[in-house]
C-alpha positions as CSV (number, residue, x, y, z in Angstrom):
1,X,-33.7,-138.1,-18.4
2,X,-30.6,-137.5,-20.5
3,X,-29.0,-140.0,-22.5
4,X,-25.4,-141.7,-21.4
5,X,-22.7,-142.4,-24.0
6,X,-23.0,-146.2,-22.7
7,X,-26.7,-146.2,-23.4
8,X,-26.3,-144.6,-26.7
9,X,-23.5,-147.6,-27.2
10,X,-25.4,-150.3,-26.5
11,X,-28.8,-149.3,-27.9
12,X,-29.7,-152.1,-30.6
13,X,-32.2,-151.9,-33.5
14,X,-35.7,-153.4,-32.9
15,X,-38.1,-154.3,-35.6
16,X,-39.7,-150.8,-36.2
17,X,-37.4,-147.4,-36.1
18,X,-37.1,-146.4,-32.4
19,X,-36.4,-143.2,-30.7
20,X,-33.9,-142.6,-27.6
21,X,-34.3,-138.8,-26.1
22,X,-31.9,-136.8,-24.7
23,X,-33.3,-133.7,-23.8
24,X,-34.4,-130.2,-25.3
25,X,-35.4,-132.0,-28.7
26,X,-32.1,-134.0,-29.4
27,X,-32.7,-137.5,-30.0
28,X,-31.1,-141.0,-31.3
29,X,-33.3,-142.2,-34.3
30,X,-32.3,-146.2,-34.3
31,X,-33.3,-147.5,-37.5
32,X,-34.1,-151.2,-38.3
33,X,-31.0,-151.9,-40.0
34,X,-28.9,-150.7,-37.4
35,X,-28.2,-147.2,-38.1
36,X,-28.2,-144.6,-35.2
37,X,-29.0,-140.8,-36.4
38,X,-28.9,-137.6,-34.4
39,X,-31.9,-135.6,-34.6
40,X,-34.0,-132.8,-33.0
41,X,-37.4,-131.7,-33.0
42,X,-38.0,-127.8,-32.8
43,X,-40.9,-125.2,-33.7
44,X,-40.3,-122.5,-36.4
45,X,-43.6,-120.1,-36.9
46,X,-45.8,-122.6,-34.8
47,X,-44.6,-125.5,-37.5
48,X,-42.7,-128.6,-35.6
49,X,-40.0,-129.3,-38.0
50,X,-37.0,-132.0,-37.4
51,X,-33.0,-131.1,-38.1
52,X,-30.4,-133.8,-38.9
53,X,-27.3,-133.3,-36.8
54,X,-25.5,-136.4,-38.4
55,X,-24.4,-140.3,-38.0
56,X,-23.6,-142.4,-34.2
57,X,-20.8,-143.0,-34.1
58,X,-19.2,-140.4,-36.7
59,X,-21.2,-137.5,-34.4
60,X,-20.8,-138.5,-30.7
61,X,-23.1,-137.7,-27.9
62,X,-21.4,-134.5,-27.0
63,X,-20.7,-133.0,-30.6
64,X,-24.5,-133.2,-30.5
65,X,-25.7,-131.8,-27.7
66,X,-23.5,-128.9,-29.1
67,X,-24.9,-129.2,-32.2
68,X,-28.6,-128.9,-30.5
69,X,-26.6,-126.1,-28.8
70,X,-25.6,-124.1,-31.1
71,X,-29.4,-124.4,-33.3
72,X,-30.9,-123.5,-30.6
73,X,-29.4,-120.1,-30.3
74,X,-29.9,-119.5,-33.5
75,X,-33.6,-120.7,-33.2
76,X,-33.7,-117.9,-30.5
77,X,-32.4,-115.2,-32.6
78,X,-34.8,-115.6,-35.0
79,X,-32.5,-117.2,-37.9
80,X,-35.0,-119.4,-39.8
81,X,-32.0,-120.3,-42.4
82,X,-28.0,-120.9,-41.4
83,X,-26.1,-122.5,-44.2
84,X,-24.5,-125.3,-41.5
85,X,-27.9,-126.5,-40.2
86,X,-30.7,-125.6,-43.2
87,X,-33.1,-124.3,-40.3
């Protein structure tokens, strides 16, 4: 099920880093200390690798998802390296 900017808002850290999925590998990585990332997992060559798409609440839900958006068309064209994203 895919995340809600109110859920996203009110997520609080726990005493071991958590993860909150959205969908189609984006997820909230809630640290400890209170820090929220934006990351997704994807395959490259049959490796799973992760990409950082930035900080909550300096990258919102939605520039996320277009974040996730936009790597996986690359993902899909083959691009293994973009200079935005580090694939």
């Amino acid at each position: 099920m895919a995340l809600t900017d109110t859920a996203v808002r009110n997520a609080k850290p726990a005493e071991k880093a958590q993860k909150l999925a959205d969908e189609k590998g984006l997820f909230l990585l809630i640290n400890p200390n209170g820090t929220k990332y934006w990351r997704q997992k994807y395959r490259f060559d049959g490796k799973e690798k992760l990409l950082a798409h930035g900080v909550y609440p300096d990258v919102s839900l939605k520039d996320a998802r277009e974040k996730r958006d936009a790597a996986r068309k690359l993902l899909a064209n083959g691009v293994a390296r973009c200079f935005g994203y580090g694939l």
